[in-house]
C-alpha positions in Angstrom: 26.5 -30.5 18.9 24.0 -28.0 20.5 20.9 -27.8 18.1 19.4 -24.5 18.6 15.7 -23.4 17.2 14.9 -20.0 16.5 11.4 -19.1 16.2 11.0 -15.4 13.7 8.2 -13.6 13.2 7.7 -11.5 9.5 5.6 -8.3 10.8 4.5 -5.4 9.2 6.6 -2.2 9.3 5.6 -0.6 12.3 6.7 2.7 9.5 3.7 1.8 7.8 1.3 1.2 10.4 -1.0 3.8 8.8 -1.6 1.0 5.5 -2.6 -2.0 7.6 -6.7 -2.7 7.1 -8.5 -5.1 9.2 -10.7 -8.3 6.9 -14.1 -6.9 7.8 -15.1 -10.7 7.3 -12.5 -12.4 9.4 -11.3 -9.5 11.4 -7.7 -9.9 10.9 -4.9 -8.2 10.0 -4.8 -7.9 6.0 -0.6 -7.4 5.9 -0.2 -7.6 1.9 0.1 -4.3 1.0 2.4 -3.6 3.8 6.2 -4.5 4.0 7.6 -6.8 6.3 10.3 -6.7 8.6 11.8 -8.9 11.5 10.2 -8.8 14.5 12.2 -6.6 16.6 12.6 -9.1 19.8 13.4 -12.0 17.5 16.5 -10.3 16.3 17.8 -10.6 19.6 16.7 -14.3 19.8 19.1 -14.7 16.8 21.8 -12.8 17.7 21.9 -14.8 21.1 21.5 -18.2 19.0 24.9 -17.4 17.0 26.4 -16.0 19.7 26.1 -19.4 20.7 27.3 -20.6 17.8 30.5 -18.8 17.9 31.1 -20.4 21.2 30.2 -24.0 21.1 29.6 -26.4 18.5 26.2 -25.4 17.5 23.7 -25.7 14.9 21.2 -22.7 14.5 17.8 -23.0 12.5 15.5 -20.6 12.1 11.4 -21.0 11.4 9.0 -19.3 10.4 5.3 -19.1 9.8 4.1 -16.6 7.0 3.0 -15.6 3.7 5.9 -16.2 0.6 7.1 -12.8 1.3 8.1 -13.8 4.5 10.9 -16.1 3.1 13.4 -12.3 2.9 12.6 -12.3 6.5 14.1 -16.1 6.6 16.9 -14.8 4.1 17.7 -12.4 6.7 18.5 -15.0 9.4 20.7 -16.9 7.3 23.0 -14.0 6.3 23.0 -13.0 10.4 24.6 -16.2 10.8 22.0 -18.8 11.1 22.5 -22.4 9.4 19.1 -23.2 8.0 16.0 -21.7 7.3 12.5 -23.1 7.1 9.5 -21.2 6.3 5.8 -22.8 7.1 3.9 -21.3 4.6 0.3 -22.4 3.3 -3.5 -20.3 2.8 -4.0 -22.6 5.6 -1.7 -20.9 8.2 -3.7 -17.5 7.7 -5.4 -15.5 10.4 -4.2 -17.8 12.7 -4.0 -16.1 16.6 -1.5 -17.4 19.1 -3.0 -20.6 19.7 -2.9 -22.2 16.3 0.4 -20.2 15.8 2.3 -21.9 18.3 0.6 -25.1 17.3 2.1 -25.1 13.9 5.4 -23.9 15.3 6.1 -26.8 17.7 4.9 -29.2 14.6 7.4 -27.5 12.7 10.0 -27.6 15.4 9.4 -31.5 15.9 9.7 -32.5 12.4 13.3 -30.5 12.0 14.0 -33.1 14.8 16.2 -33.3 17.8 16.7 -29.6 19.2 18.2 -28.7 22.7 17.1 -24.9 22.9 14.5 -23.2 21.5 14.5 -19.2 21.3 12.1 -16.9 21.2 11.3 -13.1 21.3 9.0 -12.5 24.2 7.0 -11.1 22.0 5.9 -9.9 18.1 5.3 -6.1 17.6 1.9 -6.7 16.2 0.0 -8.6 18.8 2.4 -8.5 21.8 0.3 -11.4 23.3 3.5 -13.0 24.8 1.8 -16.3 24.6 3.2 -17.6 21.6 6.3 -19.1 23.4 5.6 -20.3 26.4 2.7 -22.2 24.2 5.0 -23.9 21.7 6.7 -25.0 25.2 3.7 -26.4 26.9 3.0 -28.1 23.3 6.6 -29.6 22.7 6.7 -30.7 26.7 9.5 -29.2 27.7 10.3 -26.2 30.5 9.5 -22.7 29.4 11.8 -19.5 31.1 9.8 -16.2 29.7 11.7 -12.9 29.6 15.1 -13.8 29.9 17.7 -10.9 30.1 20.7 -12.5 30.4 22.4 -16.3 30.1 24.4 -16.0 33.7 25.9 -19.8 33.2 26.1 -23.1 31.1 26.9 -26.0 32.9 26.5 -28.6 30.3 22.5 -29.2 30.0 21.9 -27.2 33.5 21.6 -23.9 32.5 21.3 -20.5 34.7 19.8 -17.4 33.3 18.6 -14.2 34.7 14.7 -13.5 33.9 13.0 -9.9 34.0 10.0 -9.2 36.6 8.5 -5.9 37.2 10.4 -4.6 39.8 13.9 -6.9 39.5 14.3 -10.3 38.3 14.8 -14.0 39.1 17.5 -16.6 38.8 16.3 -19.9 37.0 17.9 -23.1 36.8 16.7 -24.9 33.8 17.9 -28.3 32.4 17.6 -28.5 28.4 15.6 -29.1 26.3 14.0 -26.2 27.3 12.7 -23.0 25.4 13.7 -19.5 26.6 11.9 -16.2 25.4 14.2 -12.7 25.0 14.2 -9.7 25.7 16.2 -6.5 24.5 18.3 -6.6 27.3 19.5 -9.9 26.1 22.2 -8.5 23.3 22.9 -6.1 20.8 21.5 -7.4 17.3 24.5 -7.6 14.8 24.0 -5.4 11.5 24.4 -7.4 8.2 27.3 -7.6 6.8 28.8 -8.1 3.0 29.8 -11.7 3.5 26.7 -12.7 5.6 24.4 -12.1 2.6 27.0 -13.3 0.2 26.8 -16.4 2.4 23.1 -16.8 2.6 22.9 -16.9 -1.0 24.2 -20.4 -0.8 22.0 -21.5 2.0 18.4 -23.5 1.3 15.0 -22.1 2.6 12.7 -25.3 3.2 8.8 -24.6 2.8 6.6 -26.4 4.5 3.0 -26.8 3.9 0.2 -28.5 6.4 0.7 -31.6 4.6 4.3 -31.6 5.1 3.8 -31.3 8.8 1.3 -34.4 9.0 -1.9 -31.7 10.6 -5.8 -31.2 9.3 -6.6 -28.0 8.2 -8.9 -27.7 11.0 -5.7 -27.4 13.7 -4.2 -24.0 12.0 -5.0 -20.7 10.9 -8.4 -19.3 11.1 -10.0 -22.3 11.5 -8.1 -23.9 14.2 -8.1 -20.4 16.3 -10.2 -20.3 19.2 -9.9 -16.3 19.8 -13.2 -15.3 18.4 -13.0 -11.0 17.7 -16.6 -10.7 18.0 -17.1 -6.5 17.3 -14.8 -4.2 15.6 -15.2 -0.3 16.5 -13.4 2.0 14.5 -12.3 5.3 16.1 -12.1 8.5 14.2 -10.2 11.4 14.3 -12.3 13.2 17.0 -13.0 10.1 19.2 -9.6 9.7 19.6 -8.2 12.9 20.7 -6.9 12.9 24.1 -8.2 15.9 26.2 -4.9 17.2 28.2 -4.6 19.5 31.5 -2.1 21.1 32.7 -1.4 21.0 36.9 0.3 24.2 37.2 1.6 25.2 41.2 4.4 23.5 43.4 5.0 19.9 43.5 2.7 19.6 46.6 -0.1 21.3 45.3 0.5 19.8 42.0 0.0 16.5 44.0 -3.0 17.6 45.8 -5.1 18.6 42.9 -3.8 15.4 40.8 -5.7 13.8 43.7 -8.4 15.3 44.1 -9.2 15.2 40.1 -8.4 11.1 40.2 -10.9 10.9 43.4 -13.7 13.4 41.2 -13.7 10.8 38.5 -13.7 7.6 40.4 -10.2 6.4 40.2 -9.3 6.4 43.8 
């Protein structure tokens, strides 16, 4: 059986961006008075971890690291077709950046046990530090493939897939255990359905706190972060207005007084 993890990020509604406030003391992100939703690339790290599923013998868990809130986000998962759910939640984990993040996840991932793949979005829409991945690779010890677009071939452990890069993409060979990050390319994310969240319903969420994963409260969260967010500038409404100029003429003199403006203010 192919044992799939699927790492999931609970972030705030990018609808609601407006309501998120920054811990003047900590300088992080104070999400309780926002709602919170899947992270958008994760949804495609699920869908391709059941599409798996459906095609092999496979068994599909998803974590998480979050506040109790976070557990619909888990809920979620499970009725998208995922076979367990395990939330890492403790005051410990909080304010934690992508560091300690990862560090928790990969404890979390080794005490659910034996895996062969682990999935995750290439990145969350709140940070979009696309570190958190390849990190709980490098932890774990296994080989990391970042922005993968497509699964071109499974030939038993030796997997193929097809990764993004700026300007095209490259072909990796990868033997498992390794972790892969998505992108949107990847799949469409199913919708829920009726008999997915009648079936989740009978699923269990495991919690895990930092005692359950065998780590000092020093390793996670604030504490065990070393990004340090020294200064915090807030902008108002008239700092950050965008002035705007319109290049009227043909496309070459257009061009030509693009030019000359970027060379005026010392970008060429």
């Amino acid at each position: 059986m192919l044992r799939i993890a699927v790492c999931v990020k609970a972030v705030p509604d990018p609808k609601e961006a407006t309501r998120i406030k920054i811990d003047p003391v900590t300088r992080t992100l104070l999400r309780r008075d926002v709602p919170l939703v899947t992270n958008h690339l994760d949804r495609n790290a699920v869908e391709a971890a059941v599409q798996l599923k459906e095609e092999l013998d496979a068994h599909v868990a998803v974590i998480s690291m979050g506040p109790p809130p976070a557990e619909t986000i888990v809920r979620e998962c499970l009725a998208l077709g995922a076979d367990e759910g395990i939330l890492l939640c403790d005051q410990a984990f909080g304010g934690a950046d992508a560091f300690a993040t990862a560090y928790s996840l990969a404890k979390g991932i080794e005490k659910m046990g034996g895996f062969d793949l682990v999935l995750c979005g290439m990145a969350s829409s709140d940070s979009g530090t696309e570190w958190v991945g390849p990190k709980i690779g490098a932890l774990l010890g296994i080989p990391v493939v970042t922005a993968v677009r497509e699964i071109v071939e499974r030939d038993g452990r030796s997997w193929k897939v097809k990764a993004s890069l700026e300007n095209g993409y490259r072909l990796v060979r990868v033997r498992l255990p390794a972790l892969l990050t998505v992108t949107r390319e990847l799949n469409t994310p199913r919708a829920l359905s009726f008999s997915g969240i009648v079936s989740a319903r009978k699923k269990e969420i495991t919690e895990w706190g930092i005692n359950d994963l065998g780590v000092q409260e020093e390793a996670v969260g604030l504490r065990g972060s070393p990004t340090i967010t020294a200064n915090l500038t807030i902008m108002n409404g008239k700092d950050s207005k965008r002035a705007v100029e319109m290049i009227t003429g043909t496309r070459e003199e257009a061009a030509e007084r693009l030019v000359e403006k970027l060379a005026a203010a010392g970008m060429l």
